[in-house]
mmCIF file of the C-alpha atoms, coordinates in Angstrom:
data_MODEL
# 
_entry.id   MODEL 
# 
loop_
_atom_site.group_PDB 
_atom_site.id 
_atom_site.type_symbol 
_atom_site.label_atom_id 
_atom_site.label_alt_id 
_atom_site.label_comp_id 
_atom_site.label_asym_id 
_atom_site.label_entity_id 
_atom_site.label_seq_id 
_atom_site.pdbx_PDB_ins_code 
_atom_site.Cartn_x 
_atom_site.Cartn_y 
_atom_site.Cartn_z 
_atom_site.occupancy 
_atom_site.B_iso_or_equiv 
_atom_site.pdbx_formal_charge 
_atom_site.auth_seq_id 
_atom_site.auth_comp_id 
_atom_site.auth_asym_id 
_atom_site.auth_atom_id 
_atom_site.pdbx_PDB_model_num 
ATOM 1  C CA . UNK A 1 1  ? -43.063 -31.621 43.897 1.00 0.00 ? 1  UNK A CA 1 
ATOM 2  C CA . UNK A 1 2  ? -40.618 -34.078 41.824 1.00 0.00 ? 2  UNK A CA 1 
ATOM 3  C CA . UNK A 1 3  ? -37.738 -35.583 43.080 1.00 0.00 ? 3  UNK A CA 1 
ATOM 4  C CA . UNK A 1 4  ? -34.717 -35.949 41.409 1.00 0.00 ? 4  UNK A CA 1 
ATOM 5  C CA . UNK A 1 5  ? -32.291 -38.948 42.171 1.00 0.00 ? 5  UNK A CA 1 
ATOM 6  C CA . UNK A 1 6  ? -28.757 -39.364 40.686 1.00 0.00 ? 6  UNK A CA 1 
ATOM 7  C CA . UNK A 1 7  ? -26.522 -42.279 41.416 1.00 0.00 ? 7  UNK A CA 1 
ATOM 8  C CA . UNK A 1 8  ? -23.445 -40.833 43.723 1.00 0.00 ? 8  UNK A CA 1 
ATOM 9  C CA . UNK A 1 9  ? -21.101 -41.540 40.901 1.00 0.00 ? 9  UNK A CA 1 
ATOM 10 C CA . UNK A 1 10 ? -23.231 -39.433 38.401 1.00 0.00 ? 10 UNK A CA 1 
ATOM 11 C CA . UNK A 1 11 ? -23.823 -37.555 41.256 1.00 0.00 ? 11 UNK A CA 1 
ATOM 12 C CA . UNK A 1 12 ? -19.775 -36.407 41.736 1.00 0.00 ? 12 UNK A CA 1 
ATOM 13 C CA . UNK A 1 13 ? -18.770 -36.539 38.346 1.00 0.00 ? 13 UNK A CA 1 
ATOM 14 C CA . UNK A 1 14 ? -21.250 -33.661 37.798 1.00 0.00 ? 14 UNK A CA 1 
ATOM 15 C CA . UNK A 1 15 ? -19.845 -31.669 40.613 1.00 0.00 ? 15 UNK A CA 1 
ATOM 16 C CA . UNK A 1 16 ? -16.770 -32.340 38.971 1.00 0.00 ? 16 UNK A CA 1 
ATOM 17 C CA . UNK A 1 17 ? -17.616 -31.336 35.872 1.00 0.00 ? 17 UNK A CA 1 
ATOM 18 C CA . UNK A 1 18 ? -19.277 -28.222 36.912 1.00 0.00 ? 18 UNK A CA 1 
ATOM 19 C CA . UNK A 1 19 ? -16.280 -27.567 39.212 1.00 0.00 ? 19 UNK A CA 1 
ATOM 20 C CA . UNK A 1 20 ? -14.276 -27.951 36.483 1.00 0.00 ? 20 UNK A CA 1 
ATOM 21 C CA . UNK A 1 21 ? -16.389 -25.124 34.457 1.00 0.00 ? 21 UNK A CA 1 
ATOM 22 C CA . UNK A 1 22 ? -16.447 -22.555 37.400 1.00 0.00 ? 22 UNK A CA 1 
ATOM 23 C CA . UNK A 1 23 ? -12.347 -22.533 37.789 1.00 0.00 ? 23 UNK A CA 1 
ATOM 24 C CA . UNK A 1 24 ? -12.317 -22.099 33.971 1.00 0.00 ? 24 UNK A CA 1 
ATOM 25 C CA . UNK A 1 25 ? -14.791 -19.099 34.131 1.00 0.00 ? 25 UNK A CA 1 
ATOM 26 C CA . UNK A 1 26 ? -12.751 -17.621 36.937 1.00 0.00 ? 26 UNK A CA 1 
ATOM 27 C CA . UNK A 1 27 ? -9.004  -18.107 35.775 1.00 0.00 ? 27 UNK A CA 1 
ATOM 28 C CA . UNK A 1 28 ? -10.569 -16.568 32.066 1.00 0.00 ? 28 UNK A CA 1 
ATOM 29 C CA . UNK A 1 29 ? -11.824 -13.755 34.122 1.00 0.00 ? 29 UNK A CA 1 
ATOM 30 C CA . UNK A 1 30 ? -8.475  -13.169 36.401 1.00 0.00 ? 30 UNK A CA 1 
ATOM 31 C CA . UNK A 1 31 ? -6.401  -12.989 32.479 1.00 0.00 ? 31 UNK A CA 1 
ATOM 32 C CA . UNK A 1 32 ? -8.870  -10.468 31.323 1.00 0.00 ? 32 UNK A CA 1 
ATOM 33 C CA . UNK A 1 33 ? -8.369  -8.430  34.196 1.00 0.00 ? 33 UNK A CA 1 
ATOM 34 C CA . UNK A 1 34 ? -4.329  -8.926  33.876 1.00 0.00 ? 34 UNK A CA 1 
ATOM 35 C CA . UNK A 1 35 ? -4.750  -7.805  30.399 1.00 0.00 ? 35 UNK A CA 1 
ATOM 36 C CA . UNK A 1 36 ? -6.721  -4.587  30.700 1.00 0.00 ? 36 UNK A CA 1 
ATOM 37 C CA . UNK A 1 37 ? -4.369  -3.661  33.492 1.00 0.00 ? 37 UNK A CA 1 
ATOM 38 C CA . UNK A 1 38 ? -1.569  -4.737  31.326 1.00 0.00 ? 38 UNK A CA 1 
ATOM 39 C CA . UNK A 1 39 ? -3.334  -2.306  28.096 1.00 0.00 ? 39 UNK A CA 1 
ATOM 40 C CA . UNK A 1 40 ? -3.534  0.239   30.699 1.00 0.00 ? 40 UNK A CA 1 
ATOM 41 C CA . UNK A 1 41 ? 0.314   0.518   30.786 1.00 0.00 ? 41 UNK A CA 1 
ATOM 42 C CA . UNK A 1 42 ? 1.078   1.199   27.388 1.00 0.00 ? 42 UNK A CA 1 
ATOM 43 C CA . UNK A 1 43 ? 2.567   4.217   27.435 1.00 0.00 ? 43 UNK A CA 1 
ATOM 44 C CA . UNK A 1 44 ? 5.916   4.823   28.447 1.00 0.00 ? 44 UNK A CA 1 
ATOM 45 C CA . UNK A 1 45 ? 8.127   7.178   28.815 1.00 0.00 ? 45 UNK A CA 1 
ATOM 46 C CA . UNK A 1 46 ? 11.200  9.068   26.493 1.00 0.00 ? 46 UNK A CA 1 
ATOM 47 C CA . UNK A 1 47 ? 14.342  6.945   28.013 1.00 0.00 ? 47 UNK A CA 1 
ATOM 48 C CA . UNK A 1 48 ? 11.920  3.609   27.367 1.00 0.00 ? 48 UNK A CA 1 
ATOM 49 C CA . UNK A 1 49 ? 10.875  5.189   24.189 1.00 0.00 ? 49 UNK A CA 1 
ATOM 50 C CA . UNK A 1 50 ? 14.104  5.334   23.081 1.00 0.00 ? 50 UNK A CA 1 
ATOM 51 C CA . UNK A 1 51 ? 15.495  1.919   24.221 1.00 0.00 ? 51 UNK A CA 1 
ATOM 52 C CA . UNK A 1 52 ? 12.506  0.722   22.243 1.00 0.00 ? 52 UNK A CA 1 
ATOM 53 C CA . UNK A 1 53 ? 13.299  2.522   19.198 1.00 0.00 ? 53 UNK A CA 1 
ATOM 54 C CA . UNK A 1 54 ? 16.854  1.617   19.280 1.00 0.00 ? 54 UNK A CA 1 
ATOM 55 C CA . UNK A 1 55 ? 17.929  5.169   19.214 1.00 0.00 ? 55 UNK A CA 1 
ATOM 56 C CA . UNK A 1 56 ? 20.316  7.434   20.916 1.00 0.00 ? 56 UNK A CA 1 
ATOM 57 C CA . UNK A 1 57 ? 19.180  10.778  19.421 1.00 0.00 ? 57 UNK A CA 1 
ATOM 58 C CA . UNK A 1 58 ? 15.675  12.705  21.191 1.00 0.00 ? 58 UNK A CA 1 
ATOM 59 C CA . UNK A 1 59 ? 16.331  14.954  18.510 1.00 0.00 ? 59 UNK A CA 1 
ATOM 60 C CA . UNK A 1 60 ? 15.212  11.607  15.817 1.00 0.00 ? 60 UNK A CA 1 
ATOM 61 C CA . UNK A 1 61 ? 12.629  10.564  18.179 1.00 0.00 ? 61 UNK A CA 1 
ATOM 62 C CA . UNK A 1 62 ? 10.814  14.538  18.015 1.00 0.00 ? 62 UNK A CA 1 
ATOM 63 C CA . UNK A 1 63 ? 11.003  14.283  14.562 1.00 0.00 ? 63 UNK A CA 1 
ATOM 64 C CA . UNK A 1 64 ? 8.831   11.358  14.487 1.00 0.00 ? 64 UNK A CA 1 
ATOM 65 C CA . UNK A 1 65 ? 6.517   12.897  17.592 1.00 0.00 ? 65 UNK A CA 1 
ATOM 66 C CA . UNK A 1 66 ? 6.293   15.904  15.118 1.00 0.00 ? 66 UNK A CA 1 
ATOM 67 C CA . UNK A 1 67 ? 5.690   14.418  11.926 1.00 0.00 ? 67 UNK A CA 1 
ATOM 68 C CA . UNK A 1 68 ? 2.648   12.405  13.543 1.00 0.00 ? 68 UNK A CA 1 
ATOM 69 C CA . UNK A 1 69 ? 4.377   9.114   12.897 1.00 0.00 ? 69 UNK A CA 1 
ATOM 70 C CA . UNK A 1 70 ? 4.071   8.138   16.634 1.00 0.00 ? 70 UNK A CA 1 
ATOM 71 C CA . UNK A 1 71 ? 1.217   8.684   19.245 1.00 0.00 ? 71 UNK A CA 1 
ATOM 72 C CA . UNK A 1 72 ? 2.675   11.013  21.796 1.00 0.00 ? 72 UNK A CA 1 
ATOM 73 C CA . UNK A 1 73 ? 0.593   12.366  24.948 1.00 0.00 ? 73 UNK A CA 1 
ATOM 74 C CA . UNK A 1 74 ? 1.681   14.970  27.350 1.00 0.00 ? 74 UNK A CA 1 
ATOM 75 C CA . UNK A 1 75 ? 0.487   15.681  30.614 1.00 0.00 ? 75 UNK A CA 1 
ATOM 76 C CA . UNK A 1 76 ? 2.597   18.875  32.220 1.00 0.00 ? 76 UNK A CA 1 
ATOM 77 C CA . UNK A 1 77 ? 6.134   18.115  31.418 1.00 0.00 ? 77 UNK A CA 1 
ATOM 78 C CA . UNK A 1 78 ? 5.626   14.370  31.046 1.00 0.00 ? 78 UNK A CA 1 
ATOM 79 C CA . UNK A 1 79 ? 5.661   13.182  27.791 1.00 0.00 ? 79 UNK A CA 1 
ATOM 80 C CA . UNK A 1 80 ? 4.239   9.612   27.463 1.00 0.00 ? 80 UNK A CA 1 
ATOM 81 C CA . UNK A 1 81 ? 4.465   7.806   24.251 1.00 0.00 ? 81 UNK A CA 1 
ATOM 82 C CA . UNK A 1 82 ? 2.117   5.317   23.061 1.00 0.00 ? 82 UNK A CA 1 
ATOM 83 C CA . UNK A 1 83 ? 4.092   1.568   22.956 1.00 0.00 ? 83 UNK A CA 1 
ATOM 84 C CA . UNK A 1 84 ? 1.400   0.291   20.498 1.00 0.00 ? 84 UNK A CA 1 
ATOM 85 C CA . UNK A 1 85 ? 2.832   2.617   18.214 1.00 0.00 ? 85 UNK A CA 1 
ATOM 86 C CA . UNK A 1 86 ? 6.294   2.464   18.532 1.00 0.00 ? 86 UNK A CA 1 
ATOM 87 C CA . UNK A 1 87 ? 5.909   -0.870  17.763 1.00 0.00 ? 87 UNK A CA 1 
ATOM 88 C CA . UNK A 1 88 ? 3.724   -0.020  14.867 1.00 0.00 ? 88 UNK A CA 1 
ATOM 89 C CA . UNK A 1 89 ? 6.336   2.217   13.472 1.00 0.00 ? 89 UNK A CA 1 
ATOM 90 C CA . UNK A 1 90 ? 8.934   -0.709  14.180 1.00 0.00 ? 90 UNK A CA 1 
ATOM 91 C CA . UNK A 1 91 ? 6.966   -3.338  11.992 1.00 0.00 ? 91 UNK A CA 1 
ATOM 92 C CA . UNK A 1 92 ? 6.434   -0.662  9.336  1.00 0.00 ? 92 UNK A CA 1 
ATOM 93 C CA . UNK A 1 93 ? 10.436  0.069   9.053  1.00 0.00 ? 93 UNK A CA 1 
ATOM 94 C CA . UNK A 1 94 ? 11.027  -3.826  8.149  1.00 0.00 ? 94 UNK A CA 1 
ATOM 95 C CA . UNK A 1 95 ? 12.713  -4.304  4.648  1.00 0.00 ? 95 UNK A CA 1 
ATOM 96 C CA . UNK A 1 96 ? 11.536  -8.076  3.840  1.00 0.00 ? 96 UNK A CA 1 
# 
């Protein structure tokens, strides 16, 4: 058996240090987790669709929906757009 001495200055700065490591793992893990649940919202609905789009017209935003421009999912009679898109279709509209 071998025996293993630290100083108790060495000693608590590792405990520290490891500590220090452990939070870090745990607050990276607790933003990963706020991000996947913040992914999992990314669809939205026609009113939010709209505000995003800046329109005031469904009829402009089914055009879109049916010229494939935009991700569009329905479930029932909820349709739920895709935000990732919207945005997409946003960025791709800019005149630089």
């Amino acid at each position: 058996m071998e025996l293993i001495i630290f100083e108790k200055e060495a000693y608590y700065k590792m405990m520290e240090e490891l500590m220090g490591m452990m939070y870090k793992v745990m607050r990276e893990a607790k933003e990963d987790a706020i991000d996947a649940k913040a992914k999992s919202k990314d669809f939205i609905g026609t009113k939010d669709a709209l505000r995003l789009l800046g329109l005031k017209s469904r009829n402009r935003l089914y055009d879109l929906r049916d010229q494939k421009v935009i991700e569009w999912y329905q479930h029932g009679r909820r349709v739920l757009y895709s935000k990732r898109s919207l945005i997409k279709y946003l960025e791709s509209q800019k005149i630089s």
